[in-house]
Backbone as CSV, one residue per row, in Angstrom:
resi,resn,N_x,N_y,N_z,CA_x,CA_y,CA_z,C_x,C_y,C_z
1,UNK,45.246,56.104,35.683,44.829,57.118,34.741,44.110,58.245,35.501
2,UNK,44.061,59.283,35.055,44.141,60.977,35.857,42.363,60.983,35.042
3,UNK,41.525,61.002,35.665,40.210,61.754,35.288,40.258,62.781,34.696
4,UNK,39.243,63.505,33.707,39.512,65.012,32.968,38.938,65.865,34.197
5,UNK,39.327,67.050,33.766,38.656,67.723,34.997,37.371,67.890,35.108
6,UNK,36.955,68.084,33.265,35.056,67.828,33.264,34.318,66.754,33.936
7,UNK,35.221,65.837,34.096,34.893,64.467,34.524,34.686,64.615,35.962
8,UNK,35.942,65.296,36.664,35.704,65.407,37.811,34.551,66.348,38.868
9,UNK,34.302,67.469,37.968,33.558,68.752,38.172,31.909,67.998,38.117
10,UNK,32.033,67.106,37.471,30.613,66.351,36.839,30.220,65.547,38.669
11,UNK,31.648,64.399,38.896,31.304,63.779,39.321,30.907,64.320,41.004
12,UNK,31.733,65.485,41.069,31.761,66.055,42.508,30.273,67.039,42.832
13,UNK,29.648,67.192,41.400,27.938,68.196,41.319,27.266,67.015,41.960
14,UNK,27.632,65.869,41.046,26.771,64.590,41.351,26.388,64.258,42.866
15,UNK,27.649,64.369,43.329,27.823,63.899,44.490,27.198,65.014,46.104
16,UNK,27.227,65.772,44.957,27.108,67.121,46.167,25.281,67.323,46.037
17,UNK,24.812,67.023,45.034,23.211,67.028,44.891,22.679,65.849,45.217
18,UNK,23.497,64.693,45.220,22.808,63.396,46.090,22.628,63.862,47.830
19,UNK,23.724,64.702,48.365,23.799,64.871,49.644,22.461,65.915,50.515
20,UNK,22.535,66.830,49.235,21.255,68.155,49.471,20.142,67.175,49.212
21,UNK,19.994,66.466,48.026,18.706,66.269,48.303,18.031,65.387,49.626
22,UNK,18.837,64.427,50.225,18.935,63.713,51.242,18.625,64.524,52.348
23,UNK,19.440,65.608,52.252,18.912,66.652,53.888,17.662,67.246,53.674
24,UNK,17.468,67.693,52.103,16.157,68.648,52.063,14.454,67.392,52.546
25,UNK,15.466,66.313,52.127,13.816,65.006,51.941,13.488,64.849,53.606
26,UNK,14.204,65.155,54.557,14.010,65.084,55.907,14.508,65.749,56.348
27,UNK,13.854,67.025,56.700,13.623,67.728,57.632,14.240,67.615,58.842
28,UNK,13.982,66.661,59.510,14.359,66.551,61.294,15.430,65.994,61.376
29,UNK,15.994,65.730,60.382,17.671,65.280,60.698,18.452,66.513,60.177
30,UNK,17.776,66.980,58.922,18.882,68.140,58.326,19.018,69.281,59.073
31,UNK,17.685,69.818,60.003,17.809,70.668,60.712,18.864,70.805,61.994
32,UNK,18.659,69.785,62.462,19.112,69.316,63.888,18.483,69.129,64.618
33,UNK,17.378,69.684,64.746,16.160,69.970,65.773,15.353,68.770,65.726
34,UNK,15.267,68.305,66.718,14.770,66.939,66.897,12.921,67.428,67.259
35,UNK,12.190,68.600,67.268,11.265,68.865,67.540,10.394,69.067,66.244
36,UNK,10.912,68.595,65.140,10.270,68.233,63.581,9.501,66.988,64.058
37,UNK,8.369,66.719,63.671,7.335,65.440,63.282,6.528,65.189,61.855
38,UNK,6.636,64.331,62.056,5.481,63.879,60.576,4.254,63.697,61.142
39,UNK,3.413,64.302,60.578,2.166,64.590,60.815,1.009,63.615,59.465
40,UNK,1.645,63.381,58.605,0.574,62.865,57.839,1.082,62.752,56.763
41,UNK,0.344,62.044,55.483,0.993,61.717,54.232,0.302,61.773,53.002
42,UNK,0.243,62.345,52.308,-0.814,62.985,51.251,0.212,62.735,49.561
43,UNK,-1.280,62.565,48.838,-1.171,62.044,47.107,-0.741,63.301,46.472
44,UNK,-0.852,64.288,46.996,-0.728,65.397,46.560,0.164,66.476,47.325
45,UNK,0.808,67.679,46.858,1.758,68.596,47.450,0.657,69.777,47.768
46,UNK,-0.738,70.149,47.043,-1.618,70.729,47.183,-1.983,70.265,48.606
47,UNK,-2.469,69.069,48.861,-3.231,68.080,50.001,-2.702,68.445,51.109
48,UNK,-1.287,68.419,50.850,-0.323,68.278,52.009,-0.329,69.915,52.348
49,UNK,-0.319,70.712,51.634,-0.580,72.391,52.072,-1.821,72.780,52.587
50,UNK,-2.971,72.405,52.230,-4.147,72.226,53.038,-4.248,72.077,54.505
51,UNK,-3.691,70.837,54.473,-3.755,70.488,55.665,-2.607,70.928,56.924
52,UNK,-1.672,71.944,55.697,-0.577,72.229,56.881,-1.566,73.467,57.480
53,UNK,-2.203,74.395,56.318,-2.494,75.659,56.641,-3.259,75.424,58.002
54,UNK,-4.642,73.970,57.616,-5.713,73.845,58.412,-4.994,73.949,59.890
55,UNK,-3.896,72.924,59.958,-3.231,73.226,60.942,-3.217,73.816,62.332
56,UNK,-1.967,74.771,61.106,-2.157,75.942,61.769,-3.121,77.170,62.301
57,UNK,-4.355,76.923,61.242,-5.262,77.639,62.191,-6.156,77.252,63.456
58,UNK,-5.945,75.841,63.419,-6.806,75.142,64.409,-5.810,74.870,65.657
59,UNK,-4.703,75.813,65.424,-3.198,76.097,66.403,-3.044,74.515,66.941
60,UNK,-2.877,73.694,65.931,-2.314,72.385,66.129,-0.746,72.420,65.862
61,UNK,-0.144,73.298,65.425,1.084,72.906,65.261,1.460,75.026,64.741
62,UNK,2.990,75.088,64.747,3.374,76.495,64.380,4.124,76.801,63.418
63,UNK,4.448,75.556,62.777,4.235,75.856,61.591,4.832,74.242,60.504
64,UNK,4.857,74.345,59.337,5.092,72.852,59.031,5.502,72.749,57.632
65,UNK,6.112,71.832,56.678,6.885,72.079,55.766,6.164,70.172,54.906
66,UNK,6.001,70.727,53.602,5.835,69.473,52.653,6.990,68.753,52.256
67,UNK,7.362,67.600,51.941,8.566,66.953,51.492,8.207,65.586,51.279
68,UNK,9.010,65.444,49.658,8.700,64.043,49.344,8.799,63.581,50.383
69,UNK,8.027,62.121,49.878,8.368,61.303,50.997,9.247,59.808,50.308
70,UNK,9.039,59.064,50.808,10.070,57.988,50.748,9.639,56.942,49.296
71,UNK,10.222,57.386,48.254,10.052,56.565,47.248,9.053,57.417,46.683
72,UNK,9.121,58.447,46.580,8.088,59.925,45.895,6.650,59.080,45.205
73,UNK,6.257,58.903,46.374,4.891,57.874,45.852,3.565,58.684,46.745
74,UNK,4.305,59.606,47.681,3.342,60.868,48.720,4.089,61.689,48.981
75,UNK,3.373,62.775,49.713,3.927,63.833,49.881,4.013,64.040,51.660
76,UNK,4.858,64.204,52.400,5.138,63.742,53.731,5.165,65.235,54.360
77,UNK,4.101,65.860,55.202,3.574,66.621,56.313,4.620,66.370,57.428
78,UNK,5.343,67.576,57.541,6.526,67.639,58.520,5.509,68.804,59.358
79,UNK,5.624,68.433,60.859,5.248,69.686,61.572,5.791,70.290,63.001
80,UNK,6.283,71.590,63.170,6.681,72.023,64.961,5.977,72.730,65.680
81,UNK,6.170,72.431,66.607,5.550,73.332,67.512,3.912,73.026,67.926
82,UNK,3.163,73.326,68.837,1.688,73.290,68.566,1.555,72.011,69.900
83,UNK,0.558,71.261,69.603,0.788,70.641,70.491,1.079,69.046,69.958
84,UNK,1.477,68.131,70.889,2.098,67.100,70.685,1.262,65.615,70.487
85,UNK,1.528,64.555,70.123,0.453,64.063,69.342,0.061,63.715,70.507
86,UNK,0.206,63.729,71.796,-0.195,63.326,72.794,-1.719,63.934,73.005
87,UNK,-1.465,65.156,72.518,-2.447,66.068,72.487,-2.483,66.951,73.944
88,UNK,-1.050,67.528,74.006,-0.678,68.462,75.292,-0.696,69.851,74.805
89,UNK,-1.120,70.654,75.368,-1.210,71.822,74.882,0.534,72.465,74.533
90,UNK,0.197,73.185,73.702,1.480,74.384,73.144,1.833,75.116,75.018
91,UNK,3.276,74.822,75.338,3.524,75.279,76.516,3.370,77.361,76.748
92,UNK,3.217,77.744,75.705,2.844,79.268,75.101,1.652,79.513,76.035
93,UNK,0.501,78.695,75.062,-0.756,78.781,75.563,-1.275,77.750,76.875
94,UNK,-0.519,77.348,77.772,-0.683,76.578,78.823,-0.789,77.210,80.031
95,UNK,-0.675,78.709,79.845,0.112,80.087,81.103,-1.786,80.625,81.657
């Protein structure tokens, strides 16, 4: 039996918004750029902007992005650049 086409148009949105949301929820795979980190994990999407801004002014990182996190139970602190959790300086400011 032949699906309707509403049927099909339905099932192919479905399928195509399971895939986006999967890349948008992680960062460091959807990008490519393997120089994405998680930095921390916050109750809140407010919390998690706080602490990106603080961040960045305390030039810990250059810049950083909120995203559920796994089982939308926190909010997951993605961050690049800055320095590394090693705590090595930004190769910028190392000169």
């Amino acid at each position: 039996m032949r699906p309707s086409p509403t049927r099909a148009t339905i099932a192919l949105g479905l399928f195509a918004g399971a895939l986006l949301w999967n890349a948008a929820a992680s960062p460091a795979t959807a990008s490519g750029s393997a120089s994405w980190r998680e930095a921390g994990h916050f109750d809140t999407g407010g919390a998690c902007q706080r602490a990106g801004r603080e961040g960045i002014r305390r030039h810990k990182w250059d810049e950083y992005k909120c995203r559920p996190g796994r089982g939308d139970a926190y909010v997951t602190l993605w961050v690049r650049g800055g320095r590394s959790r090693a705590g090595a300086p930004h190769p910028a400011l190392a000169r």
